[in-house]
N, C-alpha and C positions, 0 to 999 in steps of 0.2 A: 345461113344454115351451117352447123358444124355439130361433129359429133362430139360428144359428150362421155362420160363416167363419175359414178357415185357409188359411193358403200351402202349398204342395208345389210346387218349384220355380220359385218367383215367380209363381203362378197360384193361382188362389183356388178354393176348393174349399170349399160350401155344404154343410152338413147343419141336423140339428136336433136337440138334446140333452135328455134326460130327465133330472130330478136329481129324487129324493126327496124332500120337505120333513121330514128329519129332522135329528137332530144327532149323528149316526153317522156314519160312512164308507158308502157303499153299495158293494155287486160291481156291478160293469157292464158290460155289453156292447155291439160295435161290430157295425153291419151292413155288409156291403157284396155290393150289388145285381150280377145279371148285365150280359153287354155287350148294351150299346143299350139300358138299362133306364134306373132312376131310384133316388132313396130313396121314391118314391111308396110302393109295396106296403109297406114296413117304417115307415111312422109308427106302424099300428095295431100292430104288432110292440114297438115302442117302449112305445106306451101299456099294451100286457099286461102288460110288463117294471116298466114304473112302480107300477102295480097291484099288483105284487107285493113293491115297495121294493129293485125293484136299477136303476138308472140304466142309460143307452143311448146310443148317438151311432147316428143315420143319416147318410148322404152320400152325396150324389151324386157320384163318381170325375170326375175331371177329362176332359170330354168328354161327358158325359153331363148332363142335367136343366138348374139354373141355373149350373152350376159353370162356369169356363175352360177353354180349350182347345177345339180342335175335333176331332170324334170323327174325322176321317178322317184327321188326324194321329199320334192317340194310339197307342201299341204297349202291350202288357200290362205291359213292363218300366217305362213311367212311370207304368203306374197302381199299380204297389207300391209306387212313391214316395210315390204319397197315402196308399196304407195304411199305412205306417209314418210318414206327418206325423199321421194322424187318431189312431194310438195312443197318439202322443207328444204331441197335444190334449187327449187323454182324458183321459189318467190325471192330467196336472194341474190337472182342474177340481173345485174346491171339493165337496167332499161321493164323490165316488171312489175308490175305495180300489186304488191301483192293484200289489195283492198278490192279486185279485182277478177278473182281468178276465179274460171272455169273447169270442168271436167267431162269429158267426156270419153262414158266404159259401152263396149259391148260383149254379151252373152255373160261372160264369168267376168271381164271387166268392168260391167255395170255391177256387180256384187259390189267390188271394191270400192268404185267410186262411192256406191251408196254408204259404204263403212266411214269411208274417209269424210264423210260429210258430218259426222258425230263429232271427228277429233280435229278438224281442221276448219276453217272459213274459206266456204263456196258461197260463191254470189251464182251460180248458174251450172246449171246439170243438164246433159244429156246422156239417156242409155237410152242404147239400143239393143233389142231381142233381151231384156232382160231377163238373168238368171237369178232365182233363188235357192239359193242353200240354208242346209239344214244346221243346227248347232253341230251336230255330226260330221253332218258334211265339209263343217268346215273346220274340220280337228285333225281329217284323215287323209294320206296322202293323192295330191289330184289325180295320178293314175288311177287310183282306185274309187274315187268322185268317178270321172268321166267313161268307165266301164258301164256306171248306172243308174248314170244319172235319166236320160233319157225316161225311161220304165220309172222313176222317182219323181221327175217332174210329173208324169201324167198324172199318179195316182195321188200326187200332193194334195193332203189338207189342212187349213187353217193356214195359208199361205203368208198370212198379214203377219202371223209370229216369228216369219225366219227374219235371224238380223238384218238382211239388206233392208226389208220395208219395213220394217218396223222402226230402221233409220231413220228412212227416206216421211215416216210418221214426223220428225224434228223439225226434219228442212224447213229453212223460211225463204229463199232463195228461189230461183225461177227455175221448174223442172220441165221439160221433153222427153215424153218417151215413144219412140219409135219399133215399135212392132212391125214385122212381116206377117203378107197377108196367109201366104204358105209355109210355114212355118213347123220342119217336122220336128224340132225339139221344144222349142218355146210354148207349151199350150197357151192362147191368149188371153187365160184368167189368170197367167201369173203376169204380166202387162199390166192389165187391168186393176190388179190387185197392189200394184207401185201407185198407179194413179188415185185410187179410195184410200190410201193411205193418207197421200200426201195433203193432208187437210190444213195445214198452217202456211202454205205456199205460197208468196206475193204474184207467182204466174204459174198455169199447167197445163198444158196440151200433149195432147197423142197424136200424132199421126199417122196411119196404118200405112204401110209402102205395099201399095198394090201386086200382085204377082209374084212379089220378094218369097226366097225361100231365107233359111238361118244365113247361110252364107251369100253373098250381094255377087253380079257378075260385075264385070266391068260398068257396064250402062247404069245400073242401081246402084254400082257406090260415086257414081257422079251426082245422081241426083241427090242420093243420101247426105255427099260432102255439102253439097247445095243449102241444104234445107240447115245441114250441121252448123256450115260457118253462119248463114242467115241469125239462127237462132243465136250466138253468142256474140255476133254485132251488136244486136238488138238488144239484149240482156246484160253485157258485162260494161 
């Protein structure tokens, strides 16, 4: 484990990287964290993933944690910029195989991830509590998204035409999405509506996390990590 830095439009964008101590190529996967969050919760995410021998990259999105940029400037459309600099990090780091790679977003990082799936080669996806935004939504700066979004998720309709699913419609790649069962932002038809998307999919399951509300306690992100690294064993 060692930390890392990368440019996304001339701003620097901190993570920290997992590599295996072998002399193979590893599969590996990229996190990226909801808004206003961090790569805090995914270190240990990281360190399961290593445990297993597939490498990882966390990050902190531009505006968020140690990274550049300040959040009250950032819109969702610069933070796919860092997720497409962090993939094009990844894959070239010694010991990655990047025929291989996985991703895994939750809430407003599953937006991303599902974006990054148009422009980049994913062999395997996981979101969780996914969010949908709007072409709007995703033009304007994220303080001003997460003021309303909540009241905008409810009343959403034609869910299938916001860019993340209608992505995630491309994918051929094996998807997981992980919905809470309590859930007071995510309504479950926008989950739902990732899943009827994704009809060209070589794998897809949901599994609904019992009890879970948006944010995981300690106990729910073990088993989450659980189910996480499972899934990209299996897959990548």
């Amino acid at each position: 484990m060692r930390k890392v830095s990368f440019e996304s439009e001339e701003e620097r964008v901190d993570g920290t990287l997992f590599i295996p101590d072998v002399k193979i190529k590893s599969a590996g996967v990229i996190f990226f964290h909801g808004s206003g969050s961090s790569e805090k919760n995914y270190i240990g995410m990281g360190e399961q993933l290593l445990r297993r021998g597939v490498a990882a990259l966390t990050l902190n999105l531009r505006g968020h944690g140690t990274s550049e940029g300040k959040f009250k400037d950032i819109t969702p459309e610069a933070n796919i910029k860092d997720a497409l600099a962090a993939y094009d990090f990844f894959i070239k780091q010694e010991g990655v195989d990047p025929e291989r790679i996985g991703v895994c977003g939750s809430s407003y990082g599953a937006v991303l991830a599902s974006l990054l799936s148009e422009k980049r080669a994913l062999k395997s996806l996981v979101l969780r509590v996914p969010a949908a935004y709007t072409e709007k939504m995703m033009k304007i700066k994220l303080e001003e998204v997460l003021a309303d979004e909540e009241r905008v998720f409810k009343i959403m309709g034609n869910i299938g035409a916001t860019p993340a699913v209608s992505a995630i419609s491309k994918f051929k790649g094996s998807l997981l999405i992980v919905p809470s069962e309590n859930d007071n932002l995510i309504p479950i038809d926008i989950p739902k509506a990732f899943l009827e998307s994704a009809k060209v999919v070589k794998r897809k399951e949901m599994r609904i996390m019992d009890g879970a509300g948006h944010v995981l306690s300690d106990e729910q992100r073990k088993k989450y990590t659980e189910i996480m690294a499972s899934w990209f064993t299996e897959t990548l």
